[in-house]
C-alpha positions as a LaTeX table, in Angstrom:
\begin{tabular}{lrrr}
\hline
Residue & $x$ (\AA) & $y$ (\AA) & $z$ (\AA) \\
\hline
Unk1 & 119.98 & 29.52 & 180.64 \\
Unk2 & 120.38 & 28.66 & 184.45 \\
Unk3 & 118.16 & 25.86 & 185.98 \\
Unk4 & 116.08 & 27.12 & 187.82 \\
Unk5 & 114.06 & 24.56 & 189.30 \\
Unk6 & 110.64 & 23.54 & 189.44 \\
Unk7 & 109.63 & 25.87 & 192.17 \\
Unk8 & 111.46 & 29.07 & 191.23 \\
Unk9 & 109.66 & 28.44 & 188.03 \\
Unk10 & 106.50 & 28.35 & 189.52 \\
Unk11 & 107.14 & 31.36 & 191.42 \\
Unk12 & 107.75 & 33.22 & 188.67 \\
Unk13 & 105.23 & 32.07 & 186.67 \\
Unk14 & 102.36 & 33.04 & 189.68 \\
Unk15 & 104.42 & 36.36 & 189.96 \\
Unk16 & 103.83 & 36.41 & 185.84 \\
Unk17 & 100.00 & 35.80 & 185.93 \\
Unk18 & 99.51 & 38.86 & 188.71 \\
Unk19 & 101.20 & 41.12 & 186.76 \\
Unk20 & 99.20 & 40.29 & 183.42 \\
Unk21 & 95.75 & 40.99 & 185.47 \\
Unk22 & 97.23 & 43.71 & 186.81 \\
Unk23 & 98.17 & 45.16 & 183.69 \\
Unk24 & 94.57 & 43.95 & 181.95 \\
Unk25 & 93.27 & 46.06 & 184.86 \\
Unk26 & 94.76 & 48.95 & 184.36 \\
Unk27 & 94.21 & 48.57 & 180.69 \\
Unk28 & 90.37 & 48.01 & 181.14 \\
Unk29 & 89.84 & 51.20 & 183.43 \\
Unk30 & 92.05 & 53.42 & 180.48 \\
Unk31 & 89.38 & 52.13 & 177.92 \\
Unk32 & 86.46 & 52.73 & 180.03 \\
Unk33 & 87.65 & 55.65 & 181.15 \\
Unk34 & 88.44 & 56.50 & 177.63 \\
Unk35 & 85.07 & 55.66 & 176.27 \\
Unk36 & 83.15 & 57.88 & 179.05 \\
Unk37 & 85.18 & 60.86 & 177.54 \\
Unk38 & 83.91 & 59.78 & 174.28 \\
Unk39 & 80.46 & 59.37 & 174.82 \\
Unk40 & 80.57 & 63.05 & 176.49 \\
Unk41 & 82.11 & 63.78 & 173.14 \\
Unk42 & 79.72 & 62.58 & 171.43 \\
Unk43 & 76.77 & 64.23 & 173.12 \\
Unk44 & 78.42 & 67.56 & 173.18 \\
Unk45 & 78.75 & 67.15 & 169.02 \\
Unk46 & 75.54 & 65.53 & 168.85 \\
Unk47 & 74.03 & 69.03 & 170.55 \\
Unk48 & 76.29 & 70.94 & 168.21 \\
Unk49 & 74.81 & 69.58 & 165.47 \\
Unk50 & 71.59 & 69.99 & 166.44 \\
Unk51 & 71.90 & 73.28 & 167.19 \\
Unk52 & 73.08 & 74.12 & 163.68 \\
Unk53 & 70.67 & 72.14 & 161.77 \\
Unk54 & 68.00 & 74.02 & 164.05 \\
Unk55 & 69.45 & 77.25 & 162.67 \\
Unk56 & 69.24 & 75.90 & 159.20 \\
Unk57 & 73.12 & 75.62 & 158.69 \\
Unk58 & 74.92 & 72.84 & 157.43 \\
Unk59 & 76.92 & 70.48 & 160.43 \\
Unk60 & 79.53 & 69.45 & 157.50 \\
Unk61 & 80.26 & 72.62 & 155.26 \\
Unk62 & 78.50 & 75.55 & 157.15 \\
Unk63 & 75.74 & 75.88 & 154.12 \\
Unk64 & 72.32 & 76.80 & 154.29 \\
Unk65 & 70.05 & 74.01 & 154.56 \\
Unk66 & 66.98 & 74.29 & 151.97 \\
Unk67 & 63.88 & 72.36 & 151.43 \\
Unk68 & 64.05 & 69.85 & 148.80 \\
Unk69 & 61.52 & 67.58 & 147.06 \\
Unk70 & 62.60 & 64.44 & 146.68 \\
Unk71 & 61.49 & 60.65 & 145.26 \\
Unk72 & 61.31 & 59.48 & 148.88 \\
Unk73 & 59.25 & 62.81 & 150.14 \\
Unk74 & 60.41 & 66.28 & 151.40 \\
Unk75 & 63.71 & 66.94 & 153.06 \\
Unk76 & 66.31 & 69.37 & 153.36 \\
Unk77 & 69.95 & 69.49 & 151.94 \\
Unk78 & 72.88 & 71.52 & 151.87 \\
Unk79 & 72.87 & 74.45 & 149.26 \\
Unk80 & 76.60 & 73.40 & 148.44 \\
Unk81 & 75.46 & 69.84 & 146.64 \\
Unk82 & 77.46 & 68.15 & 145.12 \\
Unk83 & 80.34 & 69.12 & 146.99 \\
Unk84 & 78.14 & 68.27 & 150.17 \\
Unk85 & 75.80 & 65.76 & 150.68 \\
Unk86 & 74.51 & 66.34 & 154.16 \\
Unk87 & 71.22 & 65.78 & 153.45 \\
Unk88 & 68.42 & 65.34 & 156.41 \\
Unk89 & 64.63 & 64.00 & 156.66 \\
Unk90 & 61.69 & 66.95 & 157.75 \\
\hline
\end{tabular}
């Protein structure tokens, strides 16, 4: 490698160190920019679900969702148990 002297090496080391927070950035706004997508993800599934569970359907499997007796007290499960477990508290 050519010597490049204390200076150029300095130079390019500065030039080095703005690039990196650059780049960290950029980086930083494509995760919170990807995370605000996800939350609105998450609400829209989180209504979704809702929605279903209001209508007595199963979020998972599409089942019906009937009132169960159980050691803990009453709730309501999917009528495809075992092969779903969704399972949610009156």
């Amino acid at each position: 490698m050519k010597n490049l002297g204390y200076r150029k090496c300095l130079q390019l080391y500065e030039l080095l160190e703005i690039g990196c927070q650059i780049f960290r950035s950029q980086v930083t706004h494509v995760i919170k920019k990807s995370e605000l997508s996800m939350s609105k993800v998450y609400i829209i599934k989180k209504a979704e679900v809702a929605n279903q569970i209001g209508a007595n359907s199963c979020p998972k499997c599409g089942g019906e969702l009937i009132a169960r007796m159980g050691e803990f007290g009453d709730f309501k499960g999917c009528n495809n148990y075992p092969k779903c477990r969704f399972t949610i508290i009156n």
